[in-house]
N, C-alpha and C positions, 0 to 999 in steps of 0.2 A: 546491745544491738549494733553497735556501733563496731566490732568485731567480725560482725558476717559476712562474709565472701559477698562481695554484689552481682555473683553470677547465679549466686544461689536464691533459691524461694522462699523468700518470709511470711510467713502466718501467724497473724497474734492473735489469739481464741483466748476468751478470757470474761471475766464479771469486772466490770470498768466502772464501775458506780458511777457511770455520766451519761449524760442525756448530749445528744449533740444536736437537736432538734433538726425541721423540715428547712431552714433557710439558708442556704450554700455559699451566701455570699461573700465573697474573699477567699474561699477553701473549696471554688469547682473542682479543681483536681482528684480533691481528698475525697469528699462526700457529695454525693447525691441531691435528689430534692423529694427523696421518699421518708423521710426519719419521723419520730413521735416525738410529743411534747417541746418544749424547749428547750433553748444552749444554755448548760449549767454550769460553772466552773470546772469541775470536772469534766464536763465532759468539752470545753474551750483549752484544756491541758492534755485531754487526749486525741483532739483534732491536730492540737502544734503538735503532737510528738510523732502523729502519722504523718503530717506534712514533711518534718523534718528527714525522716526515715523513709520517704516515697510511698509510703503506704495509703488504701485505698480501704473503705470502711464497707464491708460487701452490702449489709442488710439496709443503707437507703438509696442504694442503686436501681433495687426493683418496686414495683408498686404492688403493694397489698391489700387485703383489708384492714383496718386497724386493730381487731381480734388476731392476723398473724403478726402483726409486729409485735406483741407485746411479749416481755419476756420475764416481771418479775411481777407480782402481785402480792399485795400488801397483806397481813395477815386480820384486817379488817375490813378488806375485802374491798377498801373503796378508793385504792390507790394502785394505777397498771401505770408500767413507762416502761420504754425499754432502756434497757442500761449494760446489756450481756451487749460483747459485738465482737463480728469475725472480721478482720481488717490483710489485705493481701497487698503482696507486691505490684506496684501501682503496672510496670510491667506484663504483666499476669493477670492484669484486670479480665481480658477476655473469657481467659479461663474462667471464672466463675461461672454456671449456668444459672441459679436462683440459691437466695438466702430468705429462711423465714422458721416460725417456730412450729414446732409439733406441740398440740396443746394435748393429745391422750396418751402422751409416754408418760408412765408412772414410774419418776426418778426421786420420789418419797424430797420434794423439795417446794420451797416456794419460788423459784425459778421455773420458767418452762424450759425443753429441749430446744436449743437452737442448732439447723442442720446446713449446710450448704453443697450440694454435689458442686465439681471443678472437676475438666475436663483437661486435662496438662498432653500438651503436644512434646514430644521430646523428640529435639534433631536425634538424627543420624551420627554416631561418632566415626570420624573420618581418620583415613592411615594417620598417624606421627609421623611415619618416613617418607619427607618430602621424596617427590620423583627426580632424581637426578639427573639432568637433561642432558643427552649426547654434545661433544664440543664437536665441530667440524671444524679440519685442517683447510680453510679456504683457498691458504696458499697454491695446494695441488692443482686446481683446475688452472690455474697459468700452465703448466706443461701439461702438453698435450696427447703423450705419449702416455701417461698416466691416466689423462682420461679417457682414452681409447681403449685400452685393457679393462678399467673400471666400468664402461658400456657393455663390454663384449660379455666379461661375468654376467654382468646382470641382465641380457639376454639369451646368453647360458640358463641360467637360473631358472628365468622365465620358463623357459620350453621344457628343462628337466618337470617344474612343477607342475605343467601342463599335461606333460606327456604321463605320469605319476596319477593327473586326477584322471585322465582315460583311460589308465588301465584299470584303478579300482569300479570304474563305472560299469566298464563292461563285464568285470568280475561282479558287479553285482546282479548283475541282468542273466548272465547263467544262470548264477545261483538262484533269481527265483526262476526262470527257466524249468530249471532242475524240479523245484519243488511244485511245481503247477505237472507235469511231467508225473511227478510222485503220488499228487492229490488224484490223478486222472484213474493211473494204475487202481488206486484205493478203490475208488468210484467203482471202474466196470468192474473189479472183483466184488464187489457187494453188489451188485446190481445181476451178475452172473449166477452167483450162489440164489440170491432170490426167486431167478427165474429158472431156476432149476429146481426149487421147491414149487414153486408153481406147476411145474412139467409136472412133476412127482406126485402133485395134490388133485390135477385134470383141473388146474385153471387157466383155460385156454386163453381168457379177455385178459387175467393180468399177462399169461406170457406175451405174447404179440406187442402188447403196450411196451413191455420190456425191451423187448426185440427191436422197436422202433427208436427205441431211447439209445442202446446201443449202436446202433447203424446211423444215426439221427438220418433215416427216412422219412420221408413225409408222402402221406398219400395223394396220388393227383386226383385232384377233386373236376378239373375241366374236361366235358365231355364235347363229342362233335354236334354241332346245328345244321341243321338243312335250312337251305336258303330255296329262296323262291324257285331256282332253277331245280331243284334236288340236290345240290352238291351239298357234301359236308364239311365241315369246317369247325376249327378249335382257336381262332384267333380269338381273342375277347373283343376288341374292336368292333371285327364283323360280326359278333356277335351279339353285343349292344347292339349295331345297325338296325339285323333284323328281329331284333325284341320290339325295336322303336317303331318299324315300317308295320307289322304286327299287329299291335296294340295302337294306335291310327288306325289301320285299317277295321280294326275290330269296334272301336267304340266311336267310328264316322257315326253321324246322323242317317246317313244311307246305305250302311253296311244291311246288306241282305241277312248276313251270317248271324249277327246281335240280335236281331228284329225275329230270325228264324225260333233264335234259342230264347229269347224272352216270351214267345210266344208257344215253346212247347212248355212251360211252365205249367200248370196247373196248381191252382188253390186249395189247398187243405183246409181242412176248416180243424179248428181247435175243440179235444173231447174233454180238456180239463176243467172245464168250466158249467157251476154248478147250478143253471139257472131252474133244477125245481125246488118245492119247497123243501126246509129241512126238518125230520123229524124229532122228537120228545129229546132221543138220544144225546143226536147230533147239537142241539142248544144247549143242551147240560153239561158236555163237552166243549162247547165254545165258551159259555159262564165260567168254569171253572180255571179255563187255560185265561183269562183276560189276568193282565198286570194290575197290582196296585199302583196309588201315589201317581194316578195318572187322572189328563183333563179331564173332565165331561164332557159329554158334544152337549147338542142343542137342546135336549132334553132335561140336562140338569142333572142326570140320574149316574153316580160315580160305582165302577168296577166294584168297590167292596160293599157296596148295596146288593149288586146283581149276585153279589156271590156269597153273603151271610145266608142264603138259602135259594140254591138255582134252581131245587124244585119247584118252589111257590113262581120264583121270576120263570120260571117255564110256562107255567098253566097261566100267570097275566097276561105270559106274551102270545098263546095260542088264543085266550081269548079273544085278547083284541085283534090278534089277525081273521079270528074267525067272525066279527062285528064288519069290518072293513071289507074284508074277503068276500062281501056283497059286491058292490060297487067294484073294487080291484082286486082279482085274484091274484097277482103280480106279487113278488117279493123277492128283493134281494140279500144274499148272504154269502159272505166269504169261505174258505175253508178252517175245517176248524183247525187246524195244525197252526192257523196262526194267529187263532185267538182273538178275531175281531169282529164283535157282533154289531151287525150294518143298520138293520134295520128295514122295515118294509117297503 
């Protein structure tokens, strides 16, 4: 080990026959304070040799239960320690994200599966070929005459490369010019063809609509108002005005006009309303249209009673109106289209 590039990643995965237990004292670098059992000699030889080698011992970094630390199991069943360990470049520590065992992988052993995912960031590899940095003649800017031709270029320069990005600019603003131009042509020629089979087909609402689209006509929707004097007018302003002066005048508490036309009204009186009685029929036709799975009124009595037999709930229900129907002839009932029987 002693051999390894130290820019490189060391991983020692292995069965260590050592116990390095849970207490870190003198060795926080190396190990944790999550380990099992106790510091064995072996495993106080494979602490110095991680120490030595910068090495970090993943599985008692994290905290577990003590079923996932264990990793070997004795073959009488009454002896578990962990002694397997995955140990990383103490650099690289971050990289690990968790270490612990898989106890249902069947690797035909008295060992368990010990796993650890690591998550490795790797820079960016940068050029080899340093950038060789321009040297400037400083001397020159002492004469002046050199730095006056060396201005003028690079005001030259300037303006060449100005004048260079305004002409592509405006070369490009034809070009879409051009093609908005081309898109339009497309347009009214399908739009043309269309209303031409329309002509051809006698569909006068798509032609017109067509015809609008190509003109972009728009129909004037504003007509003229007479104002108070009788003149006419298509301002909207004055138009608002007299909507406003209008409607005030119309719905004053003393408009004559309001008062004229609320009082040529006349009262209809309403024929859909079914206040005689209803006959055998008609109730056998209400029972039938009533919902299930619904409340009961006051009576107690629920829709799939009334309807296991609306014959018989017809003749209860005549008789008793015919019992009552002394005292009150009265009775009211809905129509039967909606299926709700009211009651007397």
């Amino acid at each position: 080990m002693s051999e390894i590039n130290k820019a490189d990643i060391v991983i020692l995965i292995g069965d260590m026959n050592a116990q390095v237990g849970y207490h870190n004292k003198g060795f926080e670098a190396t190990t944790g304070r999550h380990g099992l059992g106790m510091l064995t000699e072996n495993g106080e030889m494979f602490t110095e040799l991680c120490t030595n080698f910068n090495l970090v011992i993943g599985e008692t970094l994290f905290n577990h239960k003590r079923v996932h630390k264990i990793t070997w199991t004795s073959p009488d069943r009454m002896t578990e320690t962990l002694i397997d360990h995955i140990a990383i470049s103490r650099k690289w520590r971050g990289s690990l994200m968790d270490t612990r065992n898989k106890r249902g992988a069947d690797i035909a052993s008295d060992h368990h599966l010990l796993i650890t995912p690591a998550r490795l960031k790797v820079a960016a590899v940068s050029d080899s070929k340093k950038k060789i940095q321009k040297i400037f003649d400083v001397k020159k800017l002492k004469d002046e005459s050199i730095c006056a031709r060396e201005i003028k270029n690079q005001l030259n320069f300037t303006k060449t490369r100005s004048a260079i990005g305004t002409t592509a600019h405006l070369q490009q603003n034809r070009q879409a010019d051009k093609k908005k131009a081309l898109e339009r042509i497309i347009w009214s020629d399908n739009l043309a063809r269309k209303a031409q089979e329309a002509a051809e087909t006698y569909r006068t609402r798509d032609l017109y609509q067509m015809k609008r689209e190509l003109t972009n006509a728009t129909l004037k929707t504003t007509k003229p108002l007479k104002d108070e004097d009788g003149k006419l007018t298509t301002a909207k302003d004055k138009q608002t005005t007299i909507w406003e002066r209008y409607y005030k005048k119309l719905l004053s508490s003393t408009s004559s006009e309001a008062i004229q036309r609320c009082g040529s009204q006349r009262h209809i009186p309403r024929r859909d309303n079914h206040t005689s009685c209803p006959n055998d029929a008609e109730i056998i036709t209400a029972i039938r249209a009533l919902r299930n799975n619904k409340t009961s009124g006051s009576d107690n009595i629920n829709s799939e009673l009334l309807k296991a037999n609306p014959v018989s709930s017809t003749q209860i229900y005549l008789g008793v109106r015919k019992d009552k129907g002394r005292t009150e002839r009265r009775c009211y009932y809905s129509s039967s289209k909606e299926g709700k029987f009211i009651g007397m």
